[in-house]
C-alpha positions as CSV (number, residue, x, y, z in Angstrom):
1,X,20.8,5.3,2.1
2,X,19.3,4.8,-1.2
3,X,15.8,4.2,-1.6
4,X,14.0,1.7,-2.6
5,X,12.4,0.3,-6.3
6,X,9.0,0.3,-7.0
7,X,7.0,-2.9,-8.0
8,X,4.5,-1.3,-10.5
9,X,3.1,-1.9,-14.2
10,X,-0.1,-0.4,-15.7
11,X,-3.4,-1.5,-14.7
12,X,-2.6,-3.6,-11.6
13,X,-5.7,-4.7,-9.4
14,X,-4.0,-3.6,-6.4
15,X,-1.2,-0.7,-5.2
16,X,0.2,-0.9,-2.0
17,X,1.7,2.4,-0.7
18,X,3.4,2.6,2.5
19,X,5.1,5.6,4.5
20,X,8.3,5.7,3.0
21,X,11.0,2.6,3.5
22,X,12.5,1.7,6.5
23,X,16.1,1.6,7.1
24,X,16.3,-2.1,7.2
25,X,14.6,-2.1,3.6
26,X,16.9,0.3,2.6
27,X,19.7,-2.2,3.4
28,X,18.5,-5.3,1.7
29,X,16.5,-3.3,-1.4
30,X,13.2,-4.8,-0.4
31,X,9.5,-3.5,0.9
32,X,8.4,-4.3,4.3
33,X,11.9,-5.9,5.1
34,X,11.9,-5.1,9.1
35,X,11.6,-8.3,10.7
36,X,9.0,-6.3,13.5
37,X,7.0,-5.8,10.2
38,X,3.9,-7.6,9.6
39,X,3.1,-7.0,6.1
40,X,4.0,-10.0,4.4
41,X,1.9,-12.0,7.2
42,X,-0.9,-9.9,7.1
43,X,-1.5,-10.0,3.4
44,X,-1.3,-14.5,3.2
45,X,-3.7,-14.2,6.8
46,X,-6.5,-12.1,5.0
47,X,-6.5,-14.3,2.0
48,X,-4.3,-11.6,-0.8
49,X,-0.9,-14.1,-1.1
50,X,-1.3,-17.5,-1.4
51,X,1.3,-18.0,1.1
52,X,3.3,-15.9,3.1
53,X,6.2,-14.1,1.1
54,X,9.6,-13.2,2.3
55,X,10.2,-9.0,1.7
56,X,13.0,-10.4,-0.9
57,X,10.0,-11.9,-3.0
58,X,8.3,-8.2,-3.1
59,X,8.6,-8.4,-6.6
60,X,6.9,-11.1,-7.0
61,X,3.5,-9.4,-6.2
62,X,3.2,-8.2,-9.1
63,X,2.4,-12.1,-10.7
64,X,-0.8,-11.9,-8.3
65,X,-1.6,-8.0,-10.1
66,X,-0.1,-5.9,-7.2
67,X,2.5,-3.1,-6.8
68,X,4.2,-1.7,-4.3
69,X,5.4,2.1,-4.0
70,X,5.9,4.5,-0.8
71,X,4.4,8.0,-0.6
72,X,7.9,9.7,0.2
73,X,11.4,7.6,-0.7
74,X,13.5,8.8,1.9
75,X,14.1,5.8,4.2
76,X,14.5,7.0,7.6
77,X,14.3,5.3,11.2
78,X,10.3,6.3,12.0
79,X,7.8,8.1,10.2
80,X,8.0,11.5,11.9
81,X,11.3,12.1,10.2
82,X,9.5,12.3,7.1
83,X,9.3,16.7,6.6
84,X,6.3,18.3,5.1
85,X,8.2,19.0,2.0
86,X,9.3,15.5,1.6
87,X,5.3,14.9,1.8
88,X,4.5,17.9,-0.6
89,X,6.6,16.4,-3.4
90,X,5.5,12.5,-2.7
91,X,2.2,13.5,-3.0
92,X,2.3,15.0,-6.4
93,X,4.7,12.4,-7.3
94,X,2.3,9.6,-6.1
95,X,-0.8,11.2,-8.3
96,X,1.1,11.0,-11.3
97,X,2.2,7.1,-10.8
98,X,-1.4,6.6,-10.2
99,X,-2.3,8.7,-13.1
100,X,0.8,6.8,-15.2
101,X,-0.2,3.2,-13.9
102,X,-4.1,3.0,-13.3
103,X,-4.2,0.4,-10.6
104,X,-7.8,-0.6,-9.7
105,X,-7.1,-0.1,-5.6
106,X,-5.0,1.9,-4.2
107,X,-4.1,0.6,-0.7
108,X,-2.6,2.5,2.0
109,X,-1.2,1.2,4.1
110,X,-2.0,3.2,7.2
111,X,-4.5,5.9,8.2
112,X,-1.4,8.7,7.8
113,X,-0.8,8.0,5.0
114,X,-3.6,8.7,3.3
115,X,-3.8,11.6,5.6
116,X,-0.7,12.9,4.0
117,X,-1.6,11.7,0.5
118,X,-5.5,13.0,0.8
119,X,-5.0,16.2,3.2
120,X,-8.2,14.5,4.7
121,X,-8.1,14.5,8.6
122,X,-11.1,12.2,9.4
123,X,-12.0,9.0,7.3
124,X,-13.0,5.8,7.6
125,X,-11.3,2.1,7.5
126,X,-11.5,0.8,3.6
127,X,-12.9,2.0,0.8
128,X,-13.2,5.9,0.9
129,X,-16.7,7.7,-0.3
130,X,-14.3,9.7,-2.6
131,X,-11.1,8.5,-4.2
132,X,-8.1,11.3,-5.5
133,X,-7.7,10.0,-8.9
134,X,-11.2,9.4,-10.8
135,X,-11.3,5.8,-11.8
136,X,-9.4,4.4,-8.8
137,X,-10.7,2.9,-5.4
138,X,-8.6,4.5,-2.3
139,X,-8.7,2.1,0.3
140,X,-7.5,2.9,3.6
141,X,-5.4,-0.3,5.9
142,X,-4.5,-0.3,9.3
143,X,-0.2,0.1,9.1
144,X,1.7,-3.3,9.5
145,X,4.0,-2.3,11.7
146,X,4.8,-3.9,14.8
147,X,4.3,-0.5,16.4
148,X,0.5,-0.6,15.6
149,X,-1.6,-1.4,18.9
150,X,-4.8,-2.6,16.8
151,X,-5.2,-6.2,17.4
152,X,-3.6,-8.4,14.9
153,X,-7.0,-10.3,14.1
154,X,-8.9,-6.3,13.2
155,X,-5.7,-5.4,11.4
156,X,-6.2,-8.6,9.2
157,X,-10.3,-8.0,9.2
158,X,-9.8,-4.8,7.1
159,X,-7.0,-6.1,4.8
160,X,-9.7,-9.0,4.0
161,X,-12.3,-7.0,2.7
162,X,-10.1,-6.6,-0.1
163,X,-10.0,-10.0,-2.0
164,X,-13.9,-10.0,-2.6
165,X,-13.2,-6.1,-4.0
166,X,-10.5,-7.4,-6.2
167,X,-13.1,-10.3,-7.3
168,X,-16.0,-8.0,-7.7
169,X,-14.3,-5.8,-9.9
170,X,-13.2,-8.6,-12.3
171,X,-16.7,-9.9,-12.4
172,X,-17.7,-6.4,-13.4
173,X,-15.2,-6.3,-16.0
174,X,-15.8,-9.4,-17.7
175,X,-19.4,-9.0,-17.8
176,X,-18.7,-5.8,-20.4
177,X,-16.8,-8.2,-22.7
């Protein structure tokens, strides 16, 4: 299985990373492509597409100033296939796209991964006190999976407190030109 390209160009307003791709986007070449997958729905719901995207539009995200990247680019079946090495080298990998890129937010896209990307154990949902790279926000989603027990309607709660982050920032920024 090959994996899967990123959707990235400098100074997006928002990075999604995810796990690693599953093997159904391994097959078509596309993020989020598991039809028990509720990315795409999750982001039009909390207001971040202005409709709901297919996975074969991924690329298209980056029109809106978003990217999309994975912390390890294995696909496998589940998660827990991912090995600590495999995590070691994403990680490091991962800093330097940031570092490379700049987005504004970095989303990801379920509490383990940031675990795995932060070596934090406890944190909260959103914004963290402290983001990795200086200069960008870590913000920490809910997983889309279809695995996730969390209530759809919290899931899409957290993802929503994104939009008026995005629209604060660019306020910010145009007030200093």
């Amino acid at each position: 299985m090959n994996p899967i390209n990123d959707h990235l160009k400098k100074n997006l307003d928002l990075l999604f990373v995810g796990f690693n791709p599953s093997i159904r986007s391994a097959e078509t070449g596309h993020h989020f492509a598991n039809p028990n997958n509720r990315f795409w729905k999750i982001l039009h719901e909390a207001g971040l597409t202005p409709r709901k995207f297919d996975a074969v539009e991924d690329y298209k995200l980056l029109d809106l100033g978003y990217g999309m990247t994975n912390i390890v680019s294995r696909p496998t079946k589940a998660a827990d296939e991912i090995t600590k090495e495999e995590y070691n080298e994403g990680r490091e990998e991962l800093k330097e796209k940031i570092r490379l890129y700049r987005p504004k937010i970095i989303c990801f896209v379920g509490k383990g991964v940031y675990q795995e990307y932060s070596r934090k154990k406890s944190l909260p949902w959103g914004i963290q006190e402290e983001s990795i790279i200086p200069g960008t926000i870590d913000f920490v989603a809910p997983s889309s999976s279809g695995l996730v027990r969390m209530k759809m309607d919290e899931v899409i709660e957290i993802y929503s407190r994104i939009p008026p982050l995005i629209s604060a920032m660019k306020e910010s920024l145009d007030s200093f030109n």
